[in-house]
C-alpha positions, 0 to 999 in steps of 0.5 A: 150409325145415323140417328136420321131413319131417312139416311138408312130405310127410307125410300120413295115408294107411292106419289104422296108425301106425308109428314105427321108431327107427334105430340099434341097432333097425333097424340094428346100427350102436349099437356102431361109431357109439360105439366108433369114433366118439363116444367117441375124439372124447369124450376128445380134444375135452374132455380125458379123456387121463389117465382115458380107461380110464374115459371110456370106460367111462362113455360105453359104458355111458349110450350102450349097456349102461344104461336111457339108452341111446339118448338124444340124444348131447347129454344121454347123454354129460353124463350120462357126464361126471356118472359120471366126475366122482364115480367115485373113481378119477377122482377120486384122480388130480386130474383136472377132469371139464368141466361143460359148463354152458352145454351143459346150459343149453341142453338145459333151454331147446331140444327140437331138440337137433341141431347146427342149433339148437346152431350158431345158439345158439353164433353166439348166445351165444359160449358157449365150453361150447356151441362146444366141443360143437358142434365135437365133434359135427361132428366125431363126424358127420364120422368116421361118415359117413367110416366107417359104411358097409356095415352092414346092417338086422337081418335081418327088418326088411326083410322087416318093413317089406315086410309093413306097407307095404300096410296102415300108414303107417312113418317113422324117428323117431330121435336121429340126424342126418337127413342120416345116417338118409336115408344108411343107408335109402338106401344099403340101399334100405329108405326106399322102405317108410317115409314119412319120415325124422325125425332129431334136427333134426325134434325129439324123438321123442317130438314126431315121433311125436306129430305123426304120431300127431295127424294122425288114427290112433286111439291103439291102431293107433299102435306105436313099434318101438324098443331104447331105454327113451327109445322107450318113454316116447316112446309112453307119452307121446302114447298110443300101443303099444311094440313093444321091440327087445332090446339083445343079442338084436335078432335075436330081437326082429325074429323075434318081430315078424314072425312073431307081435307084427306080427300081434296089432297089426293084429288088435288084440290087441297092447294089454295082457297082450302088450305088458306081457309084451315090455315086462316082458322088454325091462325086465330087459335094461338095468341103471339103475346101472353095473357099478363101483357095483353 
């Protein structure tokens, strides 16, 4: 059976297309998954005791405050480990930062970056880099599903959704586990709205939304509302509109959708002058370099 909701269920059935990331865009659940999940995880399964201070620093800032936010958590924390590595005070006190080459292998050859695909490469391989985050990522699933619970959407995302159901078709296109994503739409009774539930087991989003986009909307009724750079080059690349949810000030963003960039999309005056303008503020938002080398 498929882990992908758009190769069984998912049929064309209004002229717009909506895609809406999860965490972090409709839920402010970015913070605790990371804090209190990934990075303690992070540290202790691949041997960051002695510059925790730093691992931690380096995780937060790929995974929430820099332009990879968002990014699966199989390429954004190798992207923290490249950060400690050539830190100086990681350097000076001796300690070995892991490669994880046979991770990064892996990410070169696999576009479903979920631990489906990473359990069938490791009983594959035996690669002793793949098992090592494979059991990281199980355990990072384990602690979030123990404590993530009782965070609600944004407000005006419900209201959001409730406002396009007659008139668009919606799916979550997101990085996280599907399992977790249909838990948090669920628990708070706002995947009645959308018309599936595509986690990292259905692919990038980059492909979920591409797959969507193909079953027949014209490129310009087709929007990604997303909080992430990574959203944003996910509609770029199958030709479709970006509506940004800003890091620091989701609900803002959430306000300004409902009350006034919702609207221009369905007109169709979204495209162009208003979307360039979101995107140029939506830009400024996220630093590319972290703040011990600026």
């Amino acid at each position: 059976m498929s882990d992908n909701p758009l190769d069984t269920n998912f049929q064309k059935k209004n002229e717009f297309l909506i895609g809406i990331d999860s965490d972090g865009c409709a839920f402010d659940s970015m913070e605790i998954k990371h804090k209190e999940c990934f990075i303690p995880n992070f540290i202790n399964y691949f041997g960051l005791q002695p510059i925790s201070k730093y691992a931690r620093e380096a995780a937060e800032f790929t995974n929430l405050y820099s332009k990879w936010r968002g990014a699966n958590r199989f390429i954004s924390y190798t992207l923290a480990l490249d950060l400690l590595e050539e830190r100086p005070e990681v350097q000076s006190r001796n300690v070995t930062v892991p490669k994880l080459q046979g991770v990064r292998d892996w990410l070169e050859r696999e576009t479903k970056l979920g631990n489906p695909t990473l359990t069938a490469e490791v009983e594959k391989t035996k690669d002793a880099d793949l098992e090592l985050a494979l059991k990281w990522s199980l355990a990072v699933n384990e602690m979030i599903a123990d404590m993530v619970h009782d965070v609600p959407p944004y407000p005006n995302v419900r209201e959001s959704l409730q406002k396009l159901d007659p008139v668009a078709d919606m799916i979550v296109c997101s990085a996280t586990p599907n399992e977790a994503l249909n838990k948090e739409w669920e628990e708070h009774d706002i995947a009645q709205y959308v018309d599936a539930i595509c986690g990292q087991e259905a692919g990038s989003k980059k492909e979920t939304l591409g797959q969507a986009k193909a079953c027949g909307y014209e490129a310009e009724k087709v929007l990604m509302i997303g909080d992430a750079p990574g959203d944003m080059k996910a509609a770029e690349a199958v030709g479709a509109l970006f509506y940004p949810i800003n890091p620091g000030a989701e609900e803002a963003s959430w306000e300004r959708f409902i009350g006034e960039a919702c609207d221009k999309f369905l007109k169709g005056e979204y495209a162009g002058e208003y979307q360039a303008k979101v995107i140029a503020e939506f830009d400024s938002y996220l630093p590319e370099l972290p703040p011990w080398k600026r």
